[in-house]
C-alpha positions in Angstrom: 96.1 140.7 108.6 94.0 139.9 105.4 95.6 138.0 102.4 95.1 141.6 100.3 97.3 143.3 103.2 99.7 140.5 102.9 100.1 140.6 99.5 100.1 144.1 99.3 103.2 144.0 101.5 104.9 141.0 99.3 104.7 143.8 96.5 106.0 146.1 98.5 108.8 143.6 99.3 109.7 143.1 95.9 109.2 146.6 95.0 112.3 147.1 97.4 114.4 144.2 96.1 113.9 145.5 92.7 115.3 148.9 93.7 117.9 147.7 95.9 119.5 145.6 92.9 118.9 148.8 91.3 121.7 151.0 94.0 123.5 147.6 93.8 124.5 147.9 90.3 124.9 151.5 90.7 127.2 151.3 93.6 128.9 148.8 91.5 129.1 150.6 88.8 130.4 153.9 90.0 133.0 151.9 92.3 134.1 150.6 88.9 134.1 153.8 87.3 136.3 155.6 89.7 139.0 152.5 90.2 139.4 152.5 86.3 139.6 156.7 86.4 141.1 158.0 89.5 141.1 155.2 92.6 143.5 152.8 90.7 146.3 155.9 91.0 146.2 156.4 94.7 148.8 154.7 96.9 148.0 151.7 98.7 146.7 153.8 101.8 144.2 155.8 99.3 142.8 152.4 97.7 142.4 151.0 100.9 140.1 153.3 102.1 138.2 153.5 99.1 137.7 149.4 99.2 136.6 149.4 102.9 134.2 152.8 102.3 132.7 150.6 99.1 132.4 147.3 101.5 131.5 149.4 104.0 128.0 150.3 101.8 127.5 147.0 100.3 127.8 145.9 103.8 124.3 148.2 104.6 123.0 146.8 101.4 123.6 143.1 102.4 121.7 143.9 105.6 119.1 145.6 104.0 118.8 142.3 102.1 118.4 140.2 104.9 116.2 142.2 106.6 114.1 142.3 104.0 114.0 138.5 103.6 113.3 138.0 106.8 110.0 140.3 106.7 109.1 138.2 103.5 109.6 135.2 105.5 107.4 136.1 108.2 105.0 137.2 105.1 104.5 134.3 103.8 104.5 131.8 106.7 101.3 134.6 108.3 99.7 133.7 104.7 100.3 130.2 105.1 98.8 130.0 108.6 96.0 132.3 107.2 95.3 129.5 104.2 94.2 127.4 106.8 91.4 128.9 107.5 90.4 130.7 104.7 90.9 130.0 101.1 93.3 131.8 99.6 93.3 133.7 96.0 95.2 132.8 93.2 97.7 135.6 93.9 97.8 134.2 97.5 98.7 130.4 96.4 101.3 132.1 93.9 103.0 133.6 96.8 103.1 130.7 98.3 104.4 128.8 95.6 107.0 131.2 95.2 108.3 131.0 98.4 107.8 126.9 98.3 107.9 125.5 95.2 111.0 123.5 94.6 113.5 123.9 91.0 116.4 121.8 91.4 115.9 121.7 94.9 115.4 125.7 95.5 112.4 127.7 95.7 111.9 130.6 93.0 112.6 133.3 96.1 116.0 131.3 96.9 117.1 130.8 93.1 117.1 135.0 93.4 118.5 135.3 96.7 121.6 132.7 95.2 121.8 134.8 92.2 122.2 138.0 94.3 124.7 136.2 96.2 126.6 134.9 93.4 126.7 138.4 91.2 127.7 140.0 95.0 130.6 137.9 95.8 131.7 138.0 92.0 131.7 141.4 91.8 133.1 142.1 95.2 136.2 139.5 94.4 136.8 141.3 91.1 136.9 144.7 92.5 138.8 143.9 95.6 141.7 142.0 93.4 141.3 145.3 90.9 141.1 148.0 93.5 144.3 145.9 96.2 146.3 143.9 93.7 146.0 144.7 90.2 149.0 146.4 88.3 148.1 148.9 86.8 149.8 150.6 84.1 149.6 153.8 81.9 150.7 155.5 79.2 152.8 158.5 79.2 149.6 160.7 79.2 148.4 159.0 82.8 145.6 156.3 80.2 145.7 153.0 82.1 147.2 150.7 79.1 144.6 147.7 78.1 145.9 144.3 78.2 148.4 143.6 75.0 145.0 140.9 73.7 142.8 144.1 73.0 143.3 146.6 70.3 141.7 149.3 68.9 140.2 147.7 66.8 137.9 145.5 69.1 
């Protein structure tokens, strides 16, 4: 492979990083949506099988994710072998760096694979407690009732 194939396919990498945070937050989001609207009224049985169905996607997402790494992986260490016998472009040594470089002891590519991690197990902690354990309770119209701290006029 040439570096510009290489780093064609580093683009295309983070092209599909960018768009998988993309259906993360999505997924996310709609999960949130229906618990708050219609999910948080099933029984126990109903929630259940709307928590594994949700894990279930995040679970293909993950992989996706890991895959994806991988390939990057193999990306960089075919333009590190190729930088040994050819000198590489700026965009080249960038990717490199990237992939390299140490901040507090973390390459830029692991600081963003950490913070995916983090904002995944976050969000997946929250919405299992919220979806499993969480008591909800509504008004006489079926309106989940906020917590007595926020008002109406927050």
């Amino acid at each position: 492979m040439t570096e510009g194939e290489i780093l064609e396919r580093l683009v295309d990498f983070a092209d599909l990083t960018l768009n998988g945070i993309g259906v993360f937050f999505t997924v996310i989001s709609a999960y949130a949506a229906a618990l708050y609207y219609f999910v948080n009224r099933s029984a126990f049985l109903g929630r259940l099988v709307a928590f594994v169905f949700f894990s279930v996607t995040l679970g293909i997402l993950v992989l996706l994710f890991v895959g994806s790494a991988q390939l990057q992986g193999a990306l960089i260490v075919t333009l590190s072998d190729l930088s040994k016998t050819t000198p590489l472009t700026a965009a080249g040594a960038a990717a490199i760096a990237n992939a390299t470089a140490t901040f507090g002891g973390l390459s830029t590519d692991a600081w963003l694979r950490l913070a995916m991690l983090v904002g995944f197990g976050a969000a997946y902690i929250t919405l299992f407690y919220l979806t499993l354990f969480h008591n909800w309770r509504f008004d006489a119209e079926g309106r989940v009732i906020p917590p007595s701290e926020v008002t109406d006029d927050d």
